[in-house]
N, C-alpha and C positions, 0 to 999 in steps of 0.2 A: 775520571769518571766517564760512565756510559752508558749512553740511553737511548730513549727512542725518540727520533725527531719529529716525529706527529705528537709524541707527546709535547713539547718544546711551541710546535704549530696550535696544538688546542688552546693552553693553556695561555701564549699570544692573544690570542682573539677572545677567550674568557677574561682576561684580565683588561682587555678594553673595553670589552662590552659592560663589565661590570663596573669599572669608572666612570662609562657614562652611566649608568642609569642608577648606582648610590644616589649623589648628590637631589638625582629627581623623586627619587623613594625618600629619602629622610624631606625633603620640604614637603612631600604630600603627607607624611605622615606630622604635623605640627597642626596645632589644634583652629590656626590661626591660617590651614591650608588656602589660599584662591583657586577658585576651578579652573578658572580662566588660565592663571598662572602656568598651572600643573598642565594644562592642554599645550601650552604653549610651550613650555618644555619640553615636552614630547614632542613634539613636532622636531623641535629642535635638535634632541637628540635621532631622530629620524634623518634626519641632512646629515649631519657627522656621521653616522655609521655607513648610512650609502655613500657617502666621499672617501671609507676606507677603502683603497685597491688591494686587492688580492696579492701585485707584487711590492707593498710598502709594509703588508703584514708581514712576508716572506720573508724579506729579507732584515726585520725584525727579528724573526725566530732564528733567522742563520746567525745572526749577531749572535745570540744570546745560546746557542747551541755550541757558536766556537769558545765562545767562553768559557764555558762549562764543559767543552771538550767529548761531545755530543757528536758521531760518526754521524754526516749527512746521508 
């Protein structure tokens, strides 16, 4: 198969960004939400996404493109 490795590169960084910030969307949405909580979550997931490097993403998506047989 053969694709586009920017495509391979988005879809890396969507699929992490979007793990982090489910788990903090479903506890804000709970009827029983703490604000304080939810802020602090946030925060939190602010630290882990500025500790993702641009070369840990990368070479992530290279993983996952050779696999898949994806022309760098």
């Amino acid at each position: 198969m053969h694709g586009s490795f920017e495509f391979v590169i988005v879809a890396v960084i969507t699929q992490s960004n979007i793990g982090l910030v489910k788990p903090l969307s479903l506890e804000s949405q709970k009827s029983s939400c703490n604000v304080l909580q939810a802020q602090t979550g946030s925060y939190r997931m602010k630290i882990v996404i500025s500790k993702q490097t641009t070369e840990a993403v990368y070479q992530r998506a290279v993983a996952i493109a050779e696999t898949v047989n994806v022309i760098l």
